[in-house]
C-alpha positions as CSV (number, residue, x, y, z in Angstrom):
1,X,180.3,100.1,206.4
2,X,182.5,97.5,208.3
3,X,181.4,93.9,207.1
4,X,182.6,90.2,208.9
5,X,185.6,88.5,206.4
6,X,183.5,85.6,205.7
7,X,180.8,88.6,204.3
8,X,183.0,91.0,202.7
9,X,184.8,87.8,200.6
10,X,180.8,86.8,199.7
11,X,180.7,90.6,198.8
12,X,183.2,90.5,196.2
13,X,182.5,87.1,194.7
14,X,180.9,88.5,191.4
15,X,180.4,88.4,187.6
16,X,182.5,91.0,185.8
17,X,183.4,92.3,188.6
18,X,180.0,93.7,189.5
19,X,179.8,94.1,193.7
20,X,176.8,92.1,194.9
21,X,175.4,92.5,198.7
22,X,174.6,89.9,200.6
23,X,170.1,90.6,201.1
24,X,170.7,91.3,204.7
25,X,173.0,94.5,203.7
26,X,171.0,95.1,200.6
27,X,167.7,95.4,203.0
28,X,169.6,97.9,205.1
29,X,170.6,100.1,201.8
30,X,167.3,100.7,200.8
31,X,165.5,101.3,204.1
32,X,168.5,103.7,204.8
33,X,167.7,105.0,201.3
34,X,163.5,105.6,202.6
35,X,165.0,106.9,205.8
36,X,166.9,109.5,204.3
37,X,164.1,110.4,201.4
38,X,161.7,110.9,204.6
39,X,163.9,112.9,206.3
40,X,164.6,115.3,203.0
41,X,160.3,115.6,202.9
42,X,159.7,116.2,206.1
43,X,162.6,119.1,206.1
44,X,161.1,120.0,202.9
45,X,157.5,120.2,204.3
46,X,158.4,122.4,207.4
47,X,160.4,125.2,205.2
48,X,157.2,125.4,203.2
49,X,155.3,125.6,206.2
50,X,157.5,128.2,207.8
51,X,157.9,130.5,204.8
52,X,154.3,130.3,203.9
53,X,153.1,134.0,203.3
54,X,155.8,135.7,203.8
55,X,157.9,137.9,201.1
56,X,161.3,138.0,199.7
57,X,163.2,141.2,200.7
58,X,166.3,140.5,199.3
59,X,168.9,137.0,198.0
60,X,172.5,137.4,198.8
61,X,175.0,135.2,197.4
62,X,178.1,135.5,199.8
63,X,180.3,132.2,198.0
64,X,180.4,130.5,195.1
65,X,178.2,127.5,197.1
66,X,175.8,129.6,199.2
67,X,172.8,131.3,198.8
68,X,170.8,133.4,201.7
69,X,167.2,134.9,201.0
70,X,166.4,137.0,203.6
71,X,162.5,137.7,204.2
72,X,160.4,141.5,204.6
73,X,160.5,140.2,208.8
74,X,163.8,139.4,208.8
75,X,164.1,135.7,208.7
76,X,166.7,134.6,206.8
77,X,167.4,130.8,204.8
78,X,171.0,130.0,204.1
79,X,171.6,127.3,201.6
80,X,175.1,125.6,201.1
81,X,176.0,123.2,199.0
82,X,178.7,120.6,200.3
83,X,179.3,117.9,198.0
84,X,176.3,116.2,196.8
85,X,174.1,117.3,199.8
86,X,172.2,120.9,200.6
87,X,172.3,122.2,203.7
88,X,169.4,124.3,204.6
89,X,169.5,126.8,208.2
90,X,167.1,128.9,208.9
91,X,167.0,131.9,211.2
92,X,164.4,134.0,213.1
93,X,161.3,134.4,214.8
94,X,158.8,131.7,214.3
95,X,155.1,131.0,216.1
């Protein structure tokens, strides 16, 4: 995040050298927070939604960081961990 001089020398006014945001940026943390928690639902919500019913054939784990469960009609979930985040990707035929 790029912040204006006069903000980023607000910014790092603090006691004990704890960082305080100016409300304006603190406003735009937390709804970037919701956004993001919305986002990991809604992803969350469709997987369900698109796996619902259907059986496990087989989990592969081809690294360390990455797991693949493939389904009895072939549709296959990768998961990959980078960092802190999960990637999901999900392959197949879908109605």
């Amino acid at each position: 995040m790029i912040l204006a001089n006069d903000t980023h020398n607000k910014c790092m006014q603090s006691d004990f050298g704890k960082l305080r945001l100016p409300q304006p940026v603190m406003r735009s943390v937390r709804a970037r927070e919701q956004f993001m928690a919305n986002e990991l639902e809604n992803e969350a919500i469709l997987a369900t939604r698109m796996f619902a019913g259907k059986s496990v054939a087989l989990v592969r784990r081809h690294r360390a960081a990455e797991v693949v469960i493939e389904f009895t009609d072939g549709t296959r979930l990768f998961v990959d961990a980078a960092g802190d985040a999960l990637e999901l990707s999900i392959t197949g035929d879908f109605e």
